[in-house]
PQR file of N, CA, C, O and H, with PARSE charges and radii, in Angstrom:
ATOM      1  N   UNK A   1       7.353  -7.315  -9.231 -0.4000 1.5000
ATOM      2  CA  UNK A   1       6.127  -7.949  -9.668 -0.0000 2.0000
ATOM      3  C   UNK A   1       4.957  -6.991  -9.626  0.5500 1.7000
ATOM      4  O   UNK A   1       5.056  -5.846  -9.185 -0.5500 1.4000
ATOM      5  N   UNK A   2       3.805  -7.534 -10.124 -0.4000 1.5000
ATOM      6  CA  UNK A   2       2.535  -6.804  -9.636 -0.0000 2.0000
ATOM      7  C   UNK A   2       2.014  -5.831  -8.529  0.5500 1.7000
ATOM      8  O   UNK A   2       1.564  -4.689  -8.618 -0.5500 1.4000
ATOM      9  H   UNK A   2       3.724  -8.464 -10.482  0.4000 1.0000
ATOM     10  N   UNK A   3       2.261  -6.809  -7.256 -0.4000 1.5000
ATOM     11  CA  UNK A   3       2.075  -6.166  -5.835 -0.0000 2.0000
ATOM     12  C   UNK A   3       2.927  -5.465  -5.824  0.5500 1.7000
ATOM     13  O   UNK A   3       2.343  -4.599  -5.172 -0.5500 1.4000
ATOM     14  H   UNK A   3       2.627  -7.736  -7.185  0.4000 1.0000
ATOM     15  N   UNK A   4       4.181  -4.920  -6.046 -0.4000 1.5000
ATOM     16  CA  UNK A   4       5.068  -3.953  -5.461 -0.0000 2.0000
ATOM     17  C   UNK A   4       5.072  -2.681  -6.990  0.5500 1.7000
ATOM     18  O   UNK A   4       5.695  -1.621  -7.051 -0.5500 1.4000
ATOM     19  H   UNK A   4       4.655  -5.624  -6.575  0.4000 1.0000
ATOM     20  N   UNK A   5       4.169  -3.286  -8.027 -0.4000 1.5000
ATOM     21  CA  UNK A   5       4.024  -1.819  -9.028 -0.0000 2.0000
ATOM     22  C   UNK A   5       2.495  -1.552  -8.454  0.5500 1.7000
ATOM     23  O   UNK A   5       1.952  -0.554  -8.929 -0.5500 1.4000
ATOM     24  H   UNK A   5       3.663  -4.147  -7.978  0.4000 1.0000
ATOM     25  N   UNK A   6       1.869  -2.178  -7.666 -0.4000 1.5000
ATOM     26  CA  UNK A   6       0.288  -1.721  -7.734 -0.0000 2.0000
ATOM     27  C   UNK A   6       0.684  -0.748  -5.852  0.5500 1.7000
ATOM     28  O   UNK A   6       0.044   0.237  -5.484 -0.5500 1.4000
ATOM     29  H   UNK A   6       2.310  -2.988  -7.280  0.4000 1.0000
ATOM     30  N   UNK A   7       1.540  -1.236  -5.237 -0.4000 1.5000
ATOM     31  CA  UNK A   7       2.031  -0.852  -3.779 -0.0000 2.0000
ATOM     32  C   UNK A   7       2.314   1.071  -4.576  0.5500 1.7000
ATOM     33  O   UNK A   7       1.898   2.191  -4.280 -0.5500 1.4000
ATOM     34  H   UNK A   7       2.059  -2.036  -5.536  0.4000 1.0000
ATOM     35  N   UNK A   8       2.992   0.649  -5.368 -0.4000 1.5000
ATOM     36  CA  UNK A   8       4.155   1.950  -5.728 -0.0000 2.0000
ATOM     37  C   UNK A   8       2.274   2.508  -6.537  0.5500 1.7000
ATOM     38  O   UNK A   8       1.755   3.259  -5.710 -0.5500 1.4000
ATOM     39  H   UNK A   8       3.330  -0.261  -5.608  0.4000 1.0000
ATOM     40  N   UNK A   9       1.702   2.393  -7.285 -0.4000 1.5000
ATOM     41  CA  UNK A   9       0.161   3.400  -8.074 -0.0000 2.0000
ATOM     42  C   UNK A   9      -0.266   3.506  -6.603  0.5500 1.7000
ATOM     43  O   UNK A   9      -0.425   4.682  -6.274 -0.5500 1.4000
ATOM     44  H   UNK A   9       2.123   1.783  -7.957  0.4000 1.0000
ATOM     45  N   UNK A  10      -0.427   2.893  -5.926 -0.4000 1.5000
ATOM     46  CA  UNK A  10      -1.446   3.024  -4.254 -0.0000 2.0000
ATOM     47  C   UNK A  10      -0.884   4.590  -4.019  0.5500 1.7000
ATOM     48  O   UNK A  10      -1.587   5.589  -4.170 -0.5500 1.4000
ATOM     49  H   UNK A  10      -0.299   1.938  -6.193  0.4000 1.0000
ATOM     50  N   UNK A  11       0.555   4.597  -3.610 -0.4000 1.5000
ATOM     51  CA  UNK A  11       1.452   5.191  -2.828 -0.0000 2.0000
ATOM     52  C   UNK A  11       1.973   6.814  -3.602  0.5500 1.7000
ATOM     53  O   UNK A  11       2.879   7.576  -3.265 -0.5500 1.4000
ATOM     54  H   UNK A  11       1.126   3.785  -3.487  0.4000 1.0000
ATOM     55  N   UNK A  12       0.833   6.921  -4.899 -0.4000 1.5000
ATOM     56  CA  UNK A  12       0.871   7.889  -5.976 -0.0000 2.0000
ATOM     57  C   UNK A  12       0.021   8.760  -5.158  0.5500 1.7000
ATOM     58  O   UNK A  12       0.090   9.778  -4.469 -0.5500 1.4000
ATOM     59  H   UNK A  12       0.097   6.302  -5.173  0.4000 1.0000
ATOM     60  N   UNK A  13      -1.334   7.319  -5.816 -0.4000 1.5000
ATOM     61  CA  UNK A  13      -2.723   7.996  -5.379 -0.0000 2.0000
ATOM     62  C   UNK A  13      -3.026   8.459  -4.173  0.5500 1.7000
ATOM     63  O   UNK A  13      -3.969   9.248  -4.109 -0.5500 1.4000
ATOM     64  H   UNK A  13      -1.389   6.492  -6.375  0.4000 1.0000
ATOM     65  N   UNK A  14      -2.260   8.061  -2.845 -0.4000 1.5000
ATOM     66  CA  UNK A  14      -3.114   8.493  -1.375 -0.0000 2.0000
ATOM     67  C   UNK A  14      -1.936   8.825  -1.145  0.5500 1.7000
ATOM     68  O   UNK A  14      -1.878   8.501   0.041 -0.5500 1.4000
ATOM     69  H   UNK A  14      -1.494   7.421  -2.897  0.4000 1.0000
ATOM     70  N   UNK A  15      -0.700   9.331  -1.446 -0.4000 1.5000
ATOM     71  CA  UNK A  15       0.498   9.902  -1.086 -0.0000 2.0000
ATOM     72  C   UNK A  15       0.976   9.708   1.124  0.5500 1.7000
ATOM     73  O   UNK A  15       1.423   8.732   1.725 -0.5500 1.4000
ATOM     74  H   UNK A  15      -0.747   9.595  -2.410  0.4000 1.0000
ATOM     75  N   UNK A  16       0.737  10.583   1.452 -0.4000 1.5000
ATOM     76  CA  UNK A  16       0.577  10.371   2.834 -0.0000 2.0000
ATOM     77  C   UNK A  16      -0.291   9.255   3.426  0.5500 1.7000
ATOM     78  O   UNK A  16      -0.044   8.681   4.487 -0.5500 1.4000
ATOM     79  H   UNK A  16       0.373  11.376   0.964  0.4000 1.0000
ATOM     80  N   UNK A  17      -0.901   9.113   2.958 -0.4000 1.5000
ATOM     81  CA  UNK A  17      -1.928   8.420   3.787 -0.0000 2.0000
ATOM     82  C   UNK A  17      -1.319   6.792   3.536  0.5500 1.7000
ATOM     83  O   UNK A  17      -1.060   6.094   4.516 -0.5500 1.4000
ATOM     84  H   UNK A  17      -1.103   9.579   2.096  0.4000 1.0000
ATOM     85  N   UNK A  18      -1.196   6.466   2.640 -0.4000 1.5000
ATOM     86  CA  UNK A  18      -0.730   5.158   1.962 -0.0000 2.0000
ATOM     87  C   UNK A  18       0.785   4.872   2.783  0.5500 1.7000
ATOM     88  O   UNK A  18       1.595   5.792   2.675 -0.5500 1.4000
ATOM     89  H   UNK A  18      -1.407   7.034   1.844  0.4000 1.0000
ATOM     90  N   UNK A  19       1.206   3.696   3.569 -0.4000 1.5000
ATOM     91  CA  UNK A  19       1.944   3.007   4.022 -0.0000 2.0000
ATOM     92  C   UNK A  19       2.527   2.151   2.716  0.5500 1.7000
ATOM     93  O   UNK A  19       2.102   1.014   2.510 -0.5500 1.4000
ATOM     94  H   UNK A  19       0.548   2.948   3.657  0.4000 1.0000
ATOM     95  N   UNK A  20       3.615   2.814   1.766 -0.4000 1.5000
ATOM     96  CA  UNK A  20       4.374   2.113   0.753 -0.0000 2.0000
ATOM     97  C   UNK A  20       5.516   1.135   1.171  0.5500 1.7000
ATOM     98  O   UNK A  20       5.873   0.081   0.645 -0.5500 1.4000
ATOM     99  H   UNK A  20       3.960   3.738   1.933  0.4000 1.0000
ATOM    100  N   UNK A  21       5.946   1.738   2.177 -0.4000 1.5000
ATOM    101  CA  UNK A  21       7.202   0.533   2.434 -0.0000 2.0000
ATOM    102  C   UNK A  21       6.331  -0.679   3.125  0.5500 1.7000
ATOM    103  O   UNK A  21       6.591  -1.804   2.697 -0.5500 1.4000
ATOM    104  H   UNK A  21       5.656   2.595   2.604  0.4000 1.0000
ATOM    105  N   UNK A  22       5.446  -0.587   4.025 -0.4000 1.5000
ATOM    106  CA  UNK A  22       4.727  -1.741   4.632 -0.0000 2.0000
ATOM    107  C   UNK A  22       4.013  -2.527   4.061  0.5500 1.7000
ATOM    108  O   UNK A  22       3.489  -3.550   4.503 -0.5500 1.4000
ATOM    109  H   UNK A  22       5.234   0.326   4.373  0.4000 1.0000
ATOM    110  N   UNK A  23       3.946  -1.884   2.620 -0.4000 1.5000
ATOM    111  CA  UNK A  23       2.831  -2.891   1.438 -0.0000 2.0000
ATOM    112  C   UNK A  23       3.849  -3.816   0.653  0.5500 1.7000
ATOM    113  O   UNK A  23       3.695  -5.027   0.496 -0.5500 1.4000
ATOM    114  H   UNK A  23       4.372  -1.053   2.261  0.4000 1.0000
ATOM    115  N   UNK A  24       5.202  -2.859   0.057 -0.4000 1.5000
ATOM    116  CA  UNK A  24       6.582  -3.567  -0.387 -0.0000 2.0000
ATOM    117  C   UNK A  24       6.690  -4.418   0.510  0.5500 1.7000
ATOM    118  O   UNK A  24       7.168  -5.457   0.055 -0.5500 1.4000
ATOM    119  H   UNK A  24       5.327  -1.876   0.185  0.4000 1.0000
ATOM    120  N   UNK A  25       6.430  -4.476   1.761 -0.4000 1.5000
ATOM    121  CA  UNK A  25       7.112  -5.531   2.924 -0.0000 2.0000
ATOM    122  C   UNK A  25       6.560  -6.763   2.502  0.5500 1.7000
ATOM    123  O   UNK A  25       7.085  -7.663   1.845 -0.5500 1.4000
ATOM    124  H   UNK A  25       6.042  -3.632   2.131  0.4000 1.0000
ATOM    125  N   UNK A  26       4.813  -6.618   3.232 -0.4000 1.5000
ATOM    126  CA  UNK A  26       3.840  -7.317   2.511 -0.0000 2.0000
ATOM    127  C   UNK A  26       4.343  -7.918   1.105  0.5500 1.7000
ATOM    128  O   UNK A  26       5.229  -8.747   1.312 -0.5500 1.4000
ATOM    129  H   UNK A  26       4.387  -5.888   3.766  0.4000 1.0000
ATOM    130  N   UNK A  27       4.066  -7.765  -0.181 -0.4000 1.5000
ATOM    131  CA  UNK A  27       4.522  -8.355  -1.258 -0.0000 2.0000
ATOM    132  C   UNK A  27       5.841  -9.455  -0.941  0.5500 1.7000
ATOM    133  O   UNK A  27       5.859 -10.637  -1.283 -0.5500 1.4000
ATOM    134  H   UNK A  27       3.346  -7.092  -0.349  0.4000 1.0000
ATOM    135  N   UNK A  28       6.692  -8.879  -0.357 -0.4000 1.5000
ATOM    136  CA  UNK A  28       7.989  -9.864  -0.341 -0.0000 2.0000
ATOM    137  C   UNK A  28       7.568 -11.113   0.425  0.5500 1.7000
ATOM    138  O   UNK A  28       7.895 -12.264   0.136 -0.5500 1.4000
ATOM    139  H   UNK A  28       6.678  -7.918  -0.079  0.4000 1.0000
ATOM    140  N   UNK A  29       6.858 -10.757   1.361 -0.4000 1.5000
ATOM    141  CA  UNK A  29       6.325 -11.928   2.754 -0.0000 2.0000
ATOM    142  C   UNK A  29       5.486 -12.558   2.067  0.5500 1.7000
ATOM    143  O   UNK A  29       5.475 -13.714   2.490 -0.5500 1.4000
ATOM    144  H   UNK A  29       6.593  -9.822   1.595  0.4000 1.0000
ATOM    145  N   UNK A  30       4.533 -12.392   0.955 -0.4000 1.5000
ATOM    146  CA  UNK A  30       3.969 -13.333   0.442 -0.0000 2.0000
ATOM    147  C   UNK A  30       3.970 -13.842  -1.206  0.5500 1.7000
ATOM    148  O   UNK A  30       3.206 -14.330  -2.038 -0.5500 1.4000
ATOM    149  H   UNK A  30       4.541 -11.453   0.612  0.4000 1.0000
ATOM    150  N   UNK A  31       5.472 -13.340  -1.054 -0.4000 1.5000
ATOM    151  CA  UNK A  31       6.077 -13.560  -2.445 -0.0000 2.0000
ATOM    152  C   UNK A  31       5.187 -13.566  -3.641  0.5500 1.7000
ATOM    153  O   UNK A  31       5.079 -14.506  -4.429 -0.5500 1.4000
ATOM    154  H   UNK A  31       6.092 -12.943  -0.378  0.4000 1.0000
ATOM    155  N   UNK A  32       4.445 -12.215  -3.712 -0.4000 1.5000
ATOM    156  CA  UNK A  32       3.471 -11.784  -4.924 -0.0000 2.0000
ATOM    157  C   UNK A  32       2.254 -12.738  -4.928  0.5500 1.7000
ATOM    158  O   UNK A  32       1.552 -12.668  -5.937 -0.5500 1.4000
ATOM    159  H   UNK A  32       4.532 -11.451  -3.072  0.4000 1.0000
ATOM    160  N   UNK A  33       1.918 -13.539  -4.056 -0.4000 1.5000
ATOM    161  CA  UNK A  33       0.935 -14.567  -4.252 -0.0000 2.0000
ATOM    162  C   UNK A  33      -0.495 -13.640  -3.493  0.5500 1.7000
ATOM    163  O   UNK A  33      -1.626 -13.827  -3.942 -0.5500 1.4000
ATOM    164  H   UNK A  33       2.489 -13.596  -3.236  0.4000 1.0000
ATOM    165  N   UNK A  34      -0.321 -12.945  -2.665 -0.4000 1.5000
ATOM    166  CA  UNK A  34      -1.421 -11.338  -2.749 -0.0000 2.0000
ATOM    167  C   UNK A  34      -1.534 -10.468  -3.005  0.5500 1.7000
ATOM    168  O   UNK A  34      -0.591  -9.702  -2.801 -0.5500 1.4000
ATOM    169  H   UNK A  34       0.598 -12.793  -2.300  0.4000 1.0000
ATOM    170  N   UNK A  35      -2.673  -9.992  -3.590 -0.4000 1.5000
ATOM    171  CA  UNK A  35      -2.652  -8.849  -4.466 -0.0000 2.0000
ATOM    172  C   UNK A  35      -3.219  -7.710  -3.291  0.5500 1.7000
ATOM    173  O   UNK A  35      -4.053  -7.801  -2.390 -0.5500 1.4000
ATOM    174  H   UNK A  35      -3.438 -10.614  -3.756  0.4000 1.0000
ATOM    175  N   UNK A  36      -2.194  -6.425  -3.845 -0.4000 1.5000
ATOM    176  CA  UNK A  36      -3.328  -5.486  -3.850 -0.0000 2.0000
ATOM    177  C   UNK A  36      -3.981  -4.565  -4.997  0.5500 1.7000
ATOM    178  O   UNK A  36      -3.817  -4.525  -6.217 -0.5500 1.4000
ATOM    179  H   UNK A  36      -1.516  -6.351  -4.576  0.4000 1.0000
ATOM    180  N   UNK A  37      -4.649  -3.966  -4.257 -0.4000 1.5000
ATOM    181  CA  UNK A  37      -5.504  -3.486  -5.016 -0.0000 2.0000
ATOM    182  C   UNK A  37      -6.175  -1.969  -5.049  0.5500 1.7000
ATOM    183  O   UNK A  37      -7.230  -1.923  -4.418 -0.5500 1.4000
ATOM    184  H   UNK A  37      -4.783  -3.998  -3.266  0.4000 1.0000
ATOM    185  N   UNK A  38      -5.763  -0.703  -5.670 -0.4000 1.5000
ATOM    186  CA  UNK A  38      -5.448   0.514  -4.978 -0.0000 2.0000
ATOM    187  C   UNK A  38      -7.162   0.612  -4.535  0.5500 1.7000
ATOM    188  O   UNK A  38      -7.594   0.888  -3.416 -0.5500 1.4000
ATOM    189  H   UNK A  38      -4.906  -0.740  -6.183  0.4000 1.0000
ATOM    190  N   UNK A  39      -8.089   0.251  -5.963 -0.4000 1.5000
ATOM    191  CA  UNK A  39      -9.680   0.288  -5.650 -0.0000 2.0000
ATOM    192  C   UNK A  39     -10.430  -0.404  -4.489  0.5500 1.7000
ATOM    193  O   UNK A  39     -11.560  -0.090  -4.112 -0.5500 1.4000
ATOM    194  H   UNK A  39      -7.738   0.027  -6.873  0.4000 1.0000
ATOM    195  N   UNK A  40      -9.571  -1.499  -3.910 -0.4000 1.5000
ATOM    196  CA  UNK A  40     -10.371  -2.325  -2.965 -0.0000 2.0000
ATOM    197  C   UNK A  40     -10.099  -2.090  -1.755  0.5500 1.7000
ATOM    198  O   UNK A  40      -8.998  -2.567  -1.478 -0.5500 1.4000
ATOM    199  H   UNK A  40      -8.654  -1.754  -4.216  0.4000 1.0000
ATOM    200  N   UNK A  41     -10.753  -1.397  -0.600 -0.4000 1.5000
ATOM    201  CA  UNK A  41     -10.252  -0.804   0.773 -0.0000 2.0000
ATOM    202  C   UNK A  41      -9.991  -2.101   1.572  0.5500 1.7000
ATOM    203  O   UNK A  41      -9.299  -2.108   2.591 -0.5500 1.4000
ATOM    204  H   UNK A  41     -11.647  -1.010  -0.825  0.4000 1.0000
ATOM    205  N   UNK A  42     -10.740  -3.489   0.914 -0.4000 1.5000
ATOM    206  CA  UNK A  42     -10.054  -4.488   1.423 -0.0000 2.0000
ATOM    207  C   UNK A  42      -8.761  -4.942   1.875  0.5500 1.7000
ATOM    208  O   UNK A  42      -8.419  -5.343   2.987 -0.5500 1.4000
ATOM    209  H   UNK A  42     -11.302  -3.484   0.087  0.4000 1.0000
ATOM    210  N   UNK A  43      -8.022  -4.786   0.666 -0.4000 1.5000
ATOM    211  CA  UNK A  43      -6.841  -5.122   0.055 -0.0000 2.0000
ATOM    212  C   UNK A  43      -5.466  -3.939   0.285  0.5500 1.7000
ATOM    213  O   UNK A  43      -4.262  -4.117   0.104 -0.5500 1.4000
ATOM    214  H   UNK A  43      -8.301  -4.460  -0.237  0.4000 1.0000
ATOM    215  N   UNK A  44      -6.198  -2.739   0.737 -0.4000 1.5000
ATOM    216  CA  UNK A  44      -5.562  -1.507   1.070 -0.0000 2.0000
ATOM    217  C   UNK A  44      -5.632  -1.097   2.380  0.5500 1.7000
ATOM    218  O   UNK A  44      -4.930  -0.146   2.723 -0.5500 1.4000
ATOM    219  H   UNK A  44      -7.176  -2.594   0.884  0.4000 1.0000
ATOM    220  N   UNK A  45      -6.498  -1.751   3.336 -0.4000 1.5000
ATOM    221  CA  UNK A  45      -6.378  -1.132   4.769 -0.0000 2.0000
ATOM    222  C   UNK A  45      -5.764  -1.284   5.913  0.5500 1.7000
ATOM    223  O   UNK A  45      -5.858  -0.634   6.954 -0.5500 1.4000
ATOM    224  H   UNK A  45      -7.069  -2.524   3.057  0.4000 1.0000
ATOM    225  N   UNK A  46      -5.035  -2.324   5.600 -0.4000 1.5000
ATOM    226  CA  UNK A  46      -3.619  -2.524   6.388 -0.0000 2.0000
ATOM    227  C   UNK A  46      -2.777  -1.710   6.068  0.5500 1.7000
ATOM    228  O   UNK A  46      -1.970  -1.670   6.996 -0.5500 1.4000
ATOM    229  H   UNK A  46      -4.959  -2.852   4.754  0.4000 1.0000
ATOM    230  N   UNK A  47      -2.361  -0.726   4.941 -0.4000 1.5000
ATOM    231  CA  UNK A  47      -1.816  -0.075   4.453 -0.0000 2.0000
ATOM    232  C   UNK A  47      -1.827   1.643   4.626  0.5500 1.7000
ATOM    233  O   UNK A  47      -0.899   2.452   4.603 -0.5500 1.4000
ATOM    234  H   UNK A  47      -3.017  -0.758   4.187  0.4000 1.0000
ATOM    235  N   UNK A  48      -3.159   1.797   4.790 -0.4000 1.5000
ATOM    236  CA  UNK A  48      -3.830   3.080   5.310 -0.0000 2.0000
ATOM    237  C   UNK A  48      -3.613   3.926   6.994  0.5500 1.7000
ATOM    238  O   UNK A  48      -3.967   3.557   8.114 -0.5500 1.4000
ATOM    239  H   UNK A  48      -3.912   1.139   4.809  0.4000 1.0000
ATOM    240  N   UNK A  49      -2.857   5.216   6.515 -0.4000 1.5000
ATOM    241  CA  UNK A  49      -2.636   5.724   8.222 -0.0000 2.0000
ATOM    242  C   UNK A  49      -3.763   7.164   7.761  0.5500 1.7000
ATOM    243  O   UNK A  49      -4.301   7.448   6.691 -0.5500 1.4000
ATOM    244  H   UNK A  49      -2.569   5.516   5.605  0.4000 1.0000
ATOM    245  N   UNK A  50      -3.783   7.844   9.134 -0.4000 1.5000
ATOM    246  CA  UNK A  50      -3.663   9.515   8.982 -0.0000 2.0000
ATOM    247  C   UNK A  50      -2.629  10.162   9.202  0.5500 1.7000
ATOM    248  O   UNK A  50      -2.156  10.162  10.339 -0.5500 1.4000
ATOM    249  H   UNK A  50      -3.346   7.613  10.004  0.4000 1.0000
ATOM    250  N   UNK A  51      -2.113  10.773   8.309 -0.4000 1.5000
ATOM    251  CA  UNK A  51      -0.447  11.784   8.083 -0.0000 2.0000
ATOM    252  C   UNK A  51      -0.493  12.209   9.697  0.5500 1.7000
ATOM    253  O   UNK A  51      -1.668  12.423   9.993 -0.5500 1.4000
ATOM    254  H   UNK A  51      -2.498  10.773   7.386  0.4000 1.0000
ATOM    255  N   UNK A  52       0.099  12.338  10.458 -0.4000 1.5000
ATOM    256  CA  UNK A  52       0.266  13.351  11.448 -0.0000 2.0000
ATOM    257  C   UNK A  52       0.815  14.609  10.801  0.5500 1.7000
ATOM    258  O   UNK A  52       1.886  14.557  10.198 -0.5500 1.4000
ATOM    259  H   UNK A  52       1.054  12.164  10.217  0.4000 1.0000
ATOM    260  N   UNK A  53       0.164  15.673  10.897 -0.4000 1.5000
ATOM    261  CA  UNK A  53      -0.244  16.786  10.931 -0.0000 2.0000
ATOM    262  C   UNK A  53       0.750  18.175  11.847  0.5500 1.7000
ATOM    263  O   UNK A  53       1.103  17.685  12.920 -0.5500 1.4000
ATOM    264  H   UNK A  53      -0.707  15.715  11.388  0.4000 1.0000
ATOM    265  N   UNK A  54       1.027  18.980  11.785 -0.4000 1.5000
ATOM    266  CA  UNK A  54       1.918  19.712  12.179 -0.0000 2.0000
ATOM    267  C   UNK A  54       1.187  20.878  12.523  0.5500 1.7000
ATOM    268  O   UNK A  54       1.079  21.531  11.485 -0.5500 1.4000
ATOM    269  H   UNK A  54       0.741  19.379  10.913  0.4000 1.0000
ATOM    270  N   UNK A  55       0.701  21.389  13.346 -0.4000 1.5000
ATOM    271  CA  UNK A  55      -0.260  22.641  14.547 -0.0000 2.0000
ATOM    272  C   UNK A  55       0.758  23.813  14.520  0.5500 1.7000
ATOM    273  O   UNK A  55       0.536  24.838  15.164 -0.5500 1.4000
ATOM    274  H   UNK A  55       0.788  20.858  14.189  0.4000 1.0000
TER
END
């Protein structure tokens, strides 16, 4: 559906940073009835980490 092609453009655009399998999760749990939204940090910040990094 929607949420899991807009999960998969999110997971383009912020590559690392973007949590794709936890947004796919999301979508299934609310069986496409929430959207996200790659523009809205609303709709994206459950989704959002910082990469851990390698020193």
């Amino acid at each position: 559906g929607v949420c899991i092609r807009n999960c998969a453009q999110c997971k383009k655009m912020f590559g690392s940073f973007f949590i794709g399998q936890k947004c796919a999760d999301y979508c299934i749990k609310y069986k496409g009835k929430r959207f996200v939204d790659c523009e809205d940090e609303f709709s994206i910040q459950p989704f959002l980490q910082v990469p851990e990094t390698d020193y």
